[in-house]
C-alpha positions as CSV (number, residue, x, y, z in Angstrom):
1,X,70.2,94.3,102.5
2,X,71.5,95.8,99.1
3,X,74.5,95.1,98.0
4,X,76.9,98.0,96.5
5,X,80.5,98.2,94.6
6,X,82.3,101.1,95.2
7,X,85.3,102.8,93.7
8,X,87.6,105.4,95.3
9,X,90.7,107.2,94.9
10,X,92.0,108.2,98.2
11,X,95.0,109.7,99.6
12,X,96.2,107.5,102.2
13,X,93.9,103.8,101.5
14,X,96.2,102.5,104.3
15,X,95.2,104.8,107.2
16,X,91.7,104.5,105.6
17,X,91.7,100.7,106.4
18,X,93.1,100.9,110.0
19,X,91.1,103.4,110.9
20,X,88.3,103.0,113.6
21,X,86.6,106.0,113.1
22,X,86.0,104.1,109.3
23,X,84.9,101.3,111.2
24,X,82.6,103.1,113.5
25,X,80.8,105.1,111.3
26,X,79.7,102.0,108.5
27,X,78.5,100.5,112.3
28,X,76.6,103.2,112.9
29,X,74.4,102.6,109.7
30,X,74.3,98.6,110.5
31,X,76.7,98.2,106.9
32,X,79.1,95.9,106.2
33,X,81.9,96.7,104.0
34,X,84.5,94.4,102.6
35,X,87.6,96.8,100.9
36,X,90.0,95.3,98.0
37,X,92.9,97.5,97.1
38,X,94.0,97.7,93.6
39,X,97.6,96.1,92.8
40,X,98.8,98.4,90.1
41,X,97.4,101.7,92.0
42,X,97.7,101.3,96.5
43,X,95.8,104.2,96.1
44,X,92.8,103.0,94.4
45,X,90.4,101.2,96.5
46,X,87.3,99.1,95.4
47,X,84.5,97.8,98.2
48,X,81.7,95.5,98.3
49,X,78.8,97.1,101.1
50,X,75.6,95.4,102.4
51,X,73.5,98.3,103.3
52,X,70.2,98.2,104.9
53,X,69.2,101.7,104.1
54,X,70.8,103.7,101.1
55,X,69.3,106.6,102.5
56,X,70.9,106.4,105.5
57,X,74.8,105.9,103.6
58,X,74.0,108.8,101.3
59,X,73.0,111.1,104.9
60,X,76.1,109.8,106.2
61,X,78.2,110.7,103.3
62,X,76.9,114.3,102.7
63,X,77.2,115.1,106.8
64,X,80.7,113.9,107.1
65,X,84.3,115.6,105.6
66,X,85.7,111.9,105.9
67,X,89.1,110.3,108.0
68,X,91.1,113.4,106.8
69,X,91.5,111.6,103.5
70,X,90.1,113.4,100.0
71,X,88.2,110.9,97.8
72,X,89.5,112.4,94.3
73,X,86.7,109.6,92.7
74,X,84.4,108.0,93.4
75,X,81.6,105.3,92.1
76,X,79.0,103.9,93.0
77,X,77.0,100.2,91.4
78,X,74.1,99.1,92.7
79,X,72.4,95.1,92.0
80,X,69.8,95.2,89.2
81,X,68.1,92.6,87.9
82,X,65.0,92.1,85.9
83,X,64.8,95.9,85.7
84,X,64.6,96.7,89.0
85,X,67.6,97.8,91.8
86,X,66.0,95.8,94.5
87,X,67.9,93.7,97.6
88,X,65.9,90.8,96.6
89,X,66.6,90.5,93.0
């Protein structure tokens, strides 16, 4: 598994986290994701994923229009460690 942060800037984080079509889709990929929402900005969201197959998130994210919410922003971070992005760092 490799793990990931994430930033966003979304319109609606609230429907975002109830929604099952969210839910569904990371499940389709076998992901996990863990979302933390920014005190100072409910519509800034940070994440923590553990992704089997960053090929298979980056597919997912370029076939998809999303849960009818715009990400204005987003970033992603990868693990790295002695040079290398690897799972098993």
């Amino acid at each position: 598994m490799t793990p990931m942060i994430a930033f966003h800037e979304m319109e609606d984080v609230d429907h975002w986290l109830a929604s099952k079509q969210r839910d569904e889709v990371f499940s389709s990929i076998s992901a996990t994701v863990r979302a933390f929402v920014d005190p100072e900005n409910s519509n800034r969201l940070g994440s923590i994923a553990e992704l089997p197959d960053l090929d298979a998130l980056h597919a997912m994210l370029s076939s998809r229009s999303g849960d009818g919410l715009i990400v204005r922003h987003e970033v992603h971070l990868l693990e790295r460690c002695r040079g290398q992005t690897s799972p098993r760092c």
